[in-house]
ROVOVEX-127492 format. One record per residue: residue number from 1; x, y, z of N, C-alpha, C in turn. Coordinates in nm, 3 decimals, decimal comma. Each point is the difference from the previous one (the first is absolute). Layout:
N
+-----+---------+---------+---------+---------+---------+---------+---------+---------+---------+
! num !    n_xx !    n_yy !    n_zz !   ca_xx !   ca_yy !   ca_zz !    c_xx !    c_yy !    c_zz !
+-----+---------+---------+---------+---------+---------+---------+---------+---------+---------+
! NUM !       X !       Y !       Z !       X !       Y !       Z !       X !       Y !       Z !
...
+-----+---------+---------+---------+---------+---------+---------+---------+---------+---------+
This chain:
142
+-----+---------+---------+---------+---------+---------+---------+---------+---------+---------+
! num !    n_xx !    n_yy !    n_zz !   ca_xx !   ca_yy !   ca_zz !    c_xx !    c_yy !    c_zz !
+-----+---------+---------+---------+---------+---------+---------+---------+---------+---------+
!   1 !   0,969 !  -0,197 !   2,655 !  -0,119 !  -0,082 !  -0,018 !  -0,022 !  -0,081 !   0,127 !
!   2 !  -0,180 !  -0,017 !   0,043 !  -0,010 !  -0,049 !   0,137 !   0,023 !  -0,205 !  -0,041 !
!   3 !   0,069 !  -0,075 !   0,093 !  -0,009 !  -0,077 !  -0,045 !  -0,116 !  -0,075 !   0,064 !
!   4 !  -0,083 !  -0,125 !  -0,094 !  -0,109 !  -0,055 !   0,027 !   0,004 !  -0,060 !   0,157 !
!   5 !  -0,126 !  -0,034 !   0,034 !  -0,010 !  -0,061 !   0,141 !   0,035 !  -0,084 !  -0,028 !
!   6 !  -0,044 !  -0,111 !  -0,085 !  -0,022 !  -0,141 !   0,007 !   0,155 !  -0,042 !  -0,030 !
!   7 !   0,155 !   0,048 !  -0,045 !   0,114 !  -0,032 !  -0,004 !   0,047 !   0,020 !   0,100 !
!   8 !  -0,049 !   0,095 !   0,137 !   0,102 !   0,034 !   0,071 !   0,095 !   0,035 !  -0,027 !
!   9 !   0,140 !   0,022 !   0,037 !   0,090 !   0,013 !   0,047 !   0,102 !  -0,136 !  -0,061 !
!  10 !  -0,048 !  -0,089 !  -0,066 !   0,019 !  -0,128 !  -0,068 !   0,073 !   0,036 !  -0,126 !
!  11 !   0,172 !  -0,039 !   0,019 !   0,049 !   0,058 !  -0,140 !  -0,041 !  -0,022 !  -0,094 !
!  12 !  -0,004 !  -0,011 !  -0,162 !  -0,073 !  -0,036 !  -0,106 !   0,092 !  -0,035 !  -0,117 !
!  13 !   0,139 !   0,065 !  -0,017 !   0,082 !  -0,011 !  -0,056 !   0,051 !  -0,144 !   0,013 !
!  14 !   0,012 !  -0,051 !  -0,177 !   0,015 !  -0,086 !  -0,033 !  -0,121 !  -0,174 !   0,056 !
!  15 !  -0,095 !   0,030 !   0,061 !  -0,113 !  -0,061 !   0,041 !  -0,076 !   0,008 !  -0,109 !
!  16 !  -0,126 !  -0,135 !  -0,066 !  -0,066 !   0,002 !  -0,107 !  -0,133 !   0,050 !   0,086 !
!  17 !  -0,044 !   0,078 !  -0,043 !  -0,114 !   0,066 !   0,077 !  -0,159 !  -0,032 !  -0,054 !
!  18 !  -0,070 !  -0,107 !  -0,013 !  -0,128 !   0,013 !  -0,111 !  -0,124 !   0,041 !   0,089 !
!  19 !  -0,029 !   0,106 !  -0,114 !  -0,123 !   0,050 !   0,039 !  -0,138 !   0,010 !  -0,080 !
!  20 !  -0,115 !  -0,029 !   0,087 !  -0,106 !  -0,037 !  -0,117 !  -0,055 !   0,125 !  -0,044 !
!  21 !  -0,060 !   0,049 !  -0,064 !  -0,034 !   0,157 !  -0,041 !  -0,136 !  -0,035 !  -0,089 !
!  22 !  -0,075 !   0,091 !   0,049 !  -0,160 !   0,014 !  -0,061 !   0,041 !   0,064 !  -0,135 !
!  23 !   0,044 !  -0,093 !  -0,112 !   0,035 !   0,036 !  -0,106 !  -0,135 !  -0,051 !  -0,116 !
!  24 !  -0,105 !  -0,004 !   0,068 !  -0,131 !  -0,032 !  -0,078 !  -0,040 !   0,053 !  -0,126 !
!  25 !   0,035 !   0,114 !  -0,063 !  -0,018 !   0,103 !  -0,065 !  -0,114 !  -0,015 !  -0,120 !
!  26 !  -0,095 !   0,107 !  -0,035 !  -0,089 !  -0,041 !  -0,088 !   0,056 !   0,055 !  -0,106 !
!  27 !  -0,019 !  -0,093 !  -0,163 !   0,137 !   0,019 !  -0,081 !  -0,130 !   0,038 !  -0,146 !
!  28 !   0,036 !   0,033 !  -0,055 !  -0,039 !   0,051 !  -0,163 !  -0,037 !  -0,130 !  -0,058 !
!  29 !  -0,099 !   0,037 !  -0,078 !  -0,005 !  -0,112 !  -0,172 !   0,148 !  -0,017 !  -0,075 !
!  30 !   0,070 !   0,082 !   0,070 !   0,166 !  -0,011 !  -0,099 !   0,120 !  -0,071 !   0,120 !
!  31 !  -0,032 !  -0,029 !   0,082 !   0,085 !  -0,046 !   0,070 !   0,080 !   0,063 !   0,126 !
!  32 !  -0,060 !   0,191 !   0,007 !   0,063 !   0,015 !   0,015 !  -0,062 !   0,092 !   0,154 !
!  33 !   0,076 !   0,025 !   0,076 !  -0,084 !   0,067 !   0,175 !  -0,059 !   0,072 !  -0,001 !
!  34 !  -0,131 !   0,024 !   0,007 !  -0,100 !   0,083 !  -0,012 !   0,031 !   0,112 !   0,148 !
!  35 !  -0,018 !  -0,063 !   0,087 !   0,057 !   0,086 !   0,173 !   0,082 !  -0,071 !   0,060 !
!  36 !   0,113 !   0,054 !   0,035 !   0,120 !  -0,017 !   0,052 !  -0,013 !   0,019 !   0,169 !
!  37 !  -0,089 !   0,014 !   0,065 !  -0,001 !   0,069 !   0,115 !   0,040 !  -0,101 !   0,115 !
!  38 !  -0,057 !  -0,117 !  -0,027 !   0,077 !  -0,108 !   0,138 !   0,147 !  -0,032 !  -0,041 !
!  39 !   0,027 !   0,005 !  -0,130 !   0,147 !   0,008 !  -0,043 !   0,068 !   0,096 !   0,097 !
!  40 !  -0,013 !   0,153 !  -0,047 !   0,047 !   0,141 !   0,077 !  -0,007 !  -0,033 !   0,163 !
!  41 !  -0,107 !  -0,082 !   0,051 !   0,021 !   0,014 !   0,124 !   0,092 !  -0,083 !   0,097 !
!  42 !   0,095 !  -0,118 !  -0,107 !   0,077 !  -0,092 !   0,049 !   0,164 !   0,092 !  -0,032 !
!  43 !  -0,033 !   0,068 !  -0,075 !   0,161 !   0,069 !  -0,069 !   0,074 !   0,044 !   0,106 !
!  44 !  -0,018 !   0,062 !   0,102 !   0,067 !   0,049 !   0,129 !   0,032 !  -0,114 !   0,086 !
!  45 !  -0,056 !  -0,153 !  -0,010 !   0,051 !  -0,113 !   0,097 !   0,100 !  -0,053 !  -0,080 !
!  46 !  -0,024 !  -0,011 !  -0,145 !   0,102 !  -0,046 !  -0,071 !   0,172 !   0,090 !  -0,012 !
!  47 !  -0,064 !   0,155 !   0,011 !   0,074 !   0,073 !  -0,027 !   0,113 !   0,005 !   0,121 !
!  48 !  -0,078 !  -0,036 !   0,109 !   0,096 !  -0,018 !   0,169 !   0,068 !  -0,115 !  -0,044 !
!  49 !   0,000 !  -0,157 !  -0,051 !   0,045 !  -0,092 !   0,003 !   0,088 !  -0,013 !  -0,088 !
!  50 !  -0,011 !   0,044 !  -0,141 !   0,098 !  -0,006 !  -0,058 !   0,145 !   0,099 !  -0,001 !
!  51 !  -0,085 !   0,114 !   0,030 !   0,110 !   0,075 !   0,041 !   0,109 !  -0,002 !   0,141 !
!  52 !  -0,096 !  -0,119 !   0,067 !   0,115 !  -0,050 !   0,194 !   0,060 !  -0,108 !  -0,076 !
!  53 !   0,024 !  -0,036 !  -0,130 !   0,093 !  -0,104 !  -0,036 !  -0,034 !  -0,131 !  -0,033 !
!  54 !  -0,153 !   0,001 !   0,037 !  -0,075 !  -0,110 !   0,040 !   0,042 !  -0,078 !  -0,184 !
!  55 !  -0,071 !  -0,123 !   0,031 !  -0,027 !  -0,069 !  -0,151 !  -0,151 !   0,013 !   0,044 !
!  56 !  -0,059 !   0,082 !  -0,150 !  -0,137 !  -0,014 !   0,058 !  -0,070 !  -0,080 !  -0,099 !
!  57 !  -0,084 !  -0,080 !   0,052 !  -0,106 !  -0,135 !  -0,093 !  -0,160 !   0,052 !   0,050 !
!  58 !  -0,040 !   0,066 !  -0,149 !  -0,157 !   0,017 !   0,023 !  -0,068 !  -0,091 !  -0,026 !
!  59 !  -0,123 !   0,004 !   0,043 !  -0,107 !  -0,085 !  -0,096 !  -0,113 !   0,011 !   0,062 !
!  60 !  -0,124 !  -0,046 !  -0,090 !  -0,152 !   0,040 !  -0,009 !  -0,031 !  -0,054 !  -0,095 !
!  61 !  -0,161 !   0,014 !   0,019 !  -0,036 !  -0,058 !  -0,129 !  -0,094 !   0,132 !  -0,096 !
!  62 !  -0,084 !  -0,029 !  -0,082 !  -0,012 !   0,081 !  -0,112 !  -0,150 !  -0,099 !  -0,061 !
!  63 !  -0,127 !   0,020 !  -0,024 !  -0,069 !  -0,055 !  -0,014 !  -0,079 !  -0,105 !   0,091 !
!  64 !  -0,057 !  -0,112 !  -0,093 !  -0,011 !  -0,125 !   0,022 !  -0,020 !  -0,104 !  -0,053 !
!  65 !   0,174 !  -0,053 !  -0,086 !  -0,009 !  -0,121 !  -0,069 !  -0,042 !  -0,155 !   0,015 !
!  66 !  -0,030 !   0,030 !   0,114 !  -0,024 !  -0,162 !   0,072 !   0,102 !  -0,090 !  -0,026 !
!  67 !   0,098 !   0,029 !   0,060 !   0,126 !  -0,086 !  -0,011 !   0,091 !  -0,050 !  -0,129 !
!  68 !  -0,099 !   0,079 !  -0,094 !   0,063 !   0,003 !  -0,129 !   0,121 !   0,135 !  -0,062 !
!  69 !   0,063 !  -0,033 !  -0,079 !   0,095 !   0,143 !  -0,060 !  -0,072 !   0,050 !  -0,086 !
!  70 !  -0,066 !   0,119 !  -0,009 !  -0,045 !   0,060 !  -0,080 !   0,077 !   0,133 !  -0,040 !
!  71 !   0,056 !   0,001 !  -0,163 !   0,121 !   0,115 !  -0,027 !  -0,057 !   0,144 !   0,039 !
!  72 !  -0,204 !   0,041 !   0,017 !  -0,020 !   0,100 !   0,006 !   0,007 !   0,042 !   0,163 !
!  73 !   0,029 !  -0,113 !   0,058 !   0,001 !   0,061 !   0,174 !   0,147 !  -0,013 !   0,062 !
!  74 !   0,097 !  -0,005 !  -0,126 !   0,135 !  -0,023 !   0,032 !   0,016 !   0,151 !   0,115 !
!  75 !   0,149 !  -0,019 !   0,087 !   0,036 !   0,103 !   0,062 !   0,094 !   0,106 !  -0,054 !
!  76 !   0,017 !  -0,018 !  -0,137 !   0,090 !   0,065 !  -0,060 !  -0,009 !   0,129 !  -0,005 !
!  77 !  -0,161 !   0,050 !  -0,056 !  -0,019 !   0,161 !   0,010 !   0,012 !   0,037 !   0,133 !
!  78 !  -0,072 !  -0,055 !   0,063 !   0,059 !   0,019 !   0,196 !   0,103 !   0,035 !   0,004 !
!  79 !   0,147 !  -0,094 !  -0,024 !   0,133 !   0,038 !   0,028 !   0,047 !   0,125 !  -0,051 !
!  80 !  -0,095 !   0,014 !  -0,152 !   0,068 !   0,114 !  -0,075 !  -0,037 !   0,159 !   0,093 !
!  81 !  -0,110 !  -0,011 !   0,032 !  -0,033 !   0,111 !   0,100 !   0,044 !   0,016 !   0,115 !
!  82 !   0,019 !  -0,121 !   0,078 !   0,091 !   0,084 !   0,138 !   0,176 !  -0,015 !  -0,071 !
!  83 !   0,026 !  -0,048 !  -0,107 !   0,143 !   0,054 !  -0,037 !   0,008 !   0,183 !  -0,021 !
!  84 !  -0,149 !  -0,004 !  -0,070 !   0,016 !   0,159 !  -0,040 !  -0,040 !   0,083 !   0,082 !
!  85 !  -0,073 !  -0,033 !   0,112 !  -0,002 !   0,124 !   0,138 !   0,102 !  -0,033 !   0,092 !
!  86 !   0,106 !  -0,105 !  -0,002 !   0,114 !  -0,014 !   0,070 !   0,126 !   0,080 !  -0,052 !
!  87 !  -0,005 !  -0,017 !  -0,138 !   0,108 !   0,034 !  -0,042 !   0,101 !  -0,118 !  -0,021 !
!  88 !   0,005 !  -0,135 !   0,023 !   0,101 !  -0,097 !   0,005 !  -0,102 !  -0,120 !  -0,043 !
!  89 !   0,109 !  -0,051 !  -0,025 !  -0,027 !  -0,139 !  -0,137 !  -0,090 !  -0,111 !   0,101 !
!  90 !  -0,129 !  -0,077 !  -0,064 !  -0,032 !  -0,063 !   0,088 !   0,024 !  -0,121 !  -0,082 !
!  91 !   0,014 !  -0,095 !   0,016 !  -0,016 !  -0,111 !  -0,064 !  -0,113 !  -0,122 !   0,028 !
!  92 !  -0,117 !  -0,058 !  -0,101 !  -0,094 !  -0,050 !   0,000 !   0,012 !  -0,137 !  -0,033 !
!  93 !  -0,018 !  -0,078 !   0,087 !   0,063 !  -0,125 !  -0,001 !  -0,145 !  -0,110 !  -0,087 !
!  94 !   0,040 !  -0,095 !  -0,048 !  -0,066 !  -0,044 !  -0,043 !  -0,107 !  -0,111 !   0,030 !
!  95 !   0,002 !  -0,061 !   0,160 !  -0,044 !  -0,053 !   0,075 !   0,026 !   0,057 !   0,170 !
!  96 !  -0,119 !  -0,047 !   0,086 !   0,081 !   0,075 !   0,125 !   0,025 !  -0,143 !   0,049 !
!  97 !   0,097 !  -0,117 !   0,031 !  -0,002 !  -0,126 !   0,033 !   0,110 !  -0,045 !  -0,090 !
!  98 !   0,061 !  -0,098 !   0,091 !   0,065 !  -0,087 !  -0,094 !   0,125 !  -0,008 !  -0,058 !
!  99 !   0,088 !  -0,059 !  -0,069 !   0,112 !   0,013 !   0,030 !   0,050 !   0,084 !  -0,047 !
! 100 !  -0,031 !   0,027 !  -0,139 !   0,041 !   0,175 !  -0,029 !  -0,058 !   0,084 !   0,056 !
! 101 !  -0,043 !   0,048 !   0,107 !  -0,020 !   0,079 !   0,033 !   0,083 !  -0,037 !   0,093 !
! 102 !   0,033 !  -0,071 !   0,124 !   0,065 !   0,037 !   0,096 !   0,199 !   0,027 !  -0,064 !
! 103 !   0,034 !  -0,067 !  -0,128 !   0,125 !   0,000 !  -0,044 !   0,011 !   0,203 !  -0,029 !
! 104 !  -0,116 !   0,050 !  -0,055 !   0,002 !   0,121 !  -0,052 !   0,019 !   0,067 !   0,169 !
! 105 !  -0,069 !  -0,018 !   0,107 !  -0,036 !   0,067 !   0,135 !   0,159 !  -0,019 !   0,074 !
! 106 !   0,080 !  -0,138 !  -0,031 !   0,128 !  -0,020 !   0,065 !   0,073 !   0,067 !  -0,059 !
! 107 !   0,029 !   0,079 !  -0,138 !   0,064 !   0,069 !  -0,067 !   0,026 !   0,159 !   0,020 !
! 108 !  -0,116 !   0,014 !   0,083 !  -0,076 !   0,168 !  -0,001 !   0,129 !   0,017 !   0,061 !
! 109 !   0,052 !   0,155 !  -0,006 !   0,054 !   0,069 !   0,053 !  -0,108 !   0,141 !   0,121 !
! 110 !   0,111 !   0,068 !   0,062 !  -0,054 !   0,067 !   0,114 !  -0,097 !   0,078 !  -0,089 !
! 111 !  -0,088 !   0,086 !   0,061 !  -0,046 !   0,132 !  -0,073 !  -0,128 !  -0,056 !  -0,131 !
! 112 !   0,031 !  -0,155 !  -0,050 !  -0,097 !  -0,018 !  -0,099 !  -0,125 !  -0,046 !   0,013 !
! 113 !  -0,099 !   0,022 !  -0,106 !  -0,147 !  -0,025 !   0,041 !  -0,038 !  -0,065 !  -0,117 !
! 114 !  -0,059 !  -0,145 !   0,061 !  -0,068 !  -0,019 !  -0,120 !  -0,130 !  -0,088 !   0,042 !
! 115 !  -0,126 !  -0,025 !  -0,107 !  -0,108 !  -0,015 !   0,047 !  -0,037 !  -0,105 !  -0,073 !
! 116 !  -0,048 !  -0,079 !   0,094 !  -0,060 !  -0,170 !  -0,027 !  -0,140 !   0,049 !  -0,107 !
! 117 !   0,053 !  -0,116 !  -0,098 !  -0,155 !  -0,056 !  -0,069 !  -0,127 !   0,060 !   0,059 !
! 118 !  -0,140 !  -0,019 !  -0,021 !  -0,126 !   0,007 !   0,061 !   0,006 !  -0,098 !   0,043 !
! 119 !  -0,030 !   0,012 !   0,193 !   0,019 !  -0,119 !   0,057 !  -0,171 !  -0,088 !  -0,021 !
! 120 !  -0,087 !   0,051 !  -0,073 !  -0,113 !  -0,074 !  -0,017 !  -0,020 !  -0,078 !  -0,132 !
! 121 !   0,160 !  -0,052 !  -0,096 !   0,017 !  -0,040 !  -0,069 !   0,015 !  -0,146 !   0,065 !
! 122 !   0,018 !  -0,011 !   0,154 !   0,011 !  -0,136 !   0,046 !  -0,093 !  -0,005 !   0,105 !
! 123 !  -0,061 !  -0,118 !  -0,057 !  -0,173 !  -0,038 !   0,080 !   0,056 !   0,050 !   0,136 !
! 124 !   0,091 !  -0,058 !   0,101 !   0,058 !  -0,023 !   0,119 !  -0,065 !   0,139 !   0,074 !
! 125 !   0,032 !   0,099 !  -0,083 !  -0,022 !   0,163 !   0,031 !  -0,152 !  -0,021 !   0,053 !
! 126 !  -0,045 !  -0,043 !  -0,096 !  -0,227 !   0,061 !   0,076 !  -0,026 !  -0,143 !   0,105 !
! 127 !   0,090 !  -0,076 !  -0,039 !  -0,071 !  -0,128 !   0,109 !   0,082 !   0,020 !   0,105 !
! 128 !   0,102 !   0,064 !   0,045 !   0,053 !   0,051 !   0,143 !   0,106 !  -0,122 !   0,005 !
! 129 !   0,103 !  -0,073 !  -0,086 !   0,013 !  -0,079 !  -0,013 !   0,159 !  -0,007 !   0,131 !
! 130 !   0,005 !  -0,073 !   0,037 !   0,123 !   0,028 !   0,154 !   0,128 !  -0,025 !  -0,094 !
! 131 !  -0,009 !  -0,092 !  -0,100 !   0,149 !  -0,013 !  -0,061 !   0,035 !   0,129 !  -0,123 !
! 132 !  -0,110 !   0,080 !  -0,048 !   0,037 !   0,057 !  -0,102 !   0,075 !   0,122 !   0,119 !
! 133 !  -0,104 !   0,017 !   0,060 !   0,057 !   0,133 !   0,151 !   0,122 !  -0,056 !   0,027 !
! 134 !   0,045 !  -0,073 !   0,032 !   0,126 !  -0,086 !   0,058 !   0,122 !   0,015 !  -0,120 !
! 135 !  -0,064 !  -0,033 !  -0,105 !   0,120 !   0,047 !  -0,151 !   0,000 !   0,167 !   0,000 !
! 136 !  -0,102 !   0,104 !   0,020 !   0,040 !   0,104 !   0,029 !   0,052 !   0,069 !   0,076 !
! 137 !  -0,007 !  -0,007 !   0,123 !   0,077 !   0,038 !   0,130 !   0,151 !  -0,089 !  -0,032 !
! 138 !   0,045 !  -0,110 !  -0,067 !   0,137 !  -0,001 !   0,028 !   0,037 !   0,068 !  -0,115 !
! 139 !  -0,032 !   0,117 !  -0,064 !   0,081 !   0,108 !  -0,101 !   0,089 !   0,117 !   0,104 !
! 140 !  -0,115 !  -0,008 !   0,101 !   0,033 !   0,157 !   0,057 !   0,074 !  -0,050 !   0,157 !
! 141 !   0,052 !   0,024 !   0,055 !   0,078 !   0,004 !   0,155 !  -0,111 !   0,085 !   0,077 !
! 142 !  -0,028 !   0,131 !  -0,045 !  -0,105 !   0,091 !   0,070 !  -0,145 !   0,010 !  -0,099 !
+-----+---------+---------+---------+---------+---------+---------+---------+---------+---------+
């Protein structure tokens, strides 16, 4: 497998790696992914990172709650689909921020992937907010 430009030559093993992914997807009256296709087209960056050892931390958002949690724009069916074109367990966290989330991210082992909340569940996300960016970038090293 070719490895990506944007890692270089930059080991990855055991590094928390987060990456944002056009995980927008337009979803059913039932909850559930109508087209998977910007999903499918992140599976090969994920598929390089978790498999170099990396800890990999996704996230995106999914709708537009206006800074609210709404259960129908949760990321859960998301996770369930790139678990099932990966083949390996993703785990869907229940916020992307905050202290459970970074206790769950210090825990990760090499090789695992798991994917933040809808980051448009926190206003911070559409208003460009410098501290919510600042709580996300310290999940990942790369």
């Amino acid at each position: 497998m070719m490895e990506p430009v944007f890692f270089g030559s930059a080991s990855l093993r055991g590094k928390r790696v987060l990456i944002r992914c056009n995980l927008n997807v337009p979803l059913k009256q039932d909850g559930s992914i109508e087209k998977d296709t910007c999903i499918r087209a992140s599976i090969p960056t994920i598929r390089y990172v978790s498999s170099s050892g990396a800890k990999t931390i996704l996230m995106g958002h999914l709708g537009n709650p206006h800074g609210r949690k709404k259960a129908c724009l949760s990321m859960i069916p998301v996770g369930n689909r790139i678990s099932t074109l990966l083949g390996l367990s993703v785990r869907v966290l229940d916020n992307c921020v905050g202290r459970s989330v970074r206790i769950i991210v210090d825990k990760m082992q090499d090789g695992e992937i798991v994917l933040l909340e809808n980051l448009r569940f926190n206003s911070g996300e559409e208003k460009n907010c410098s501290a919510f960016a600042r709580q996300l970038s310290e999940l990942g090293d790369l």
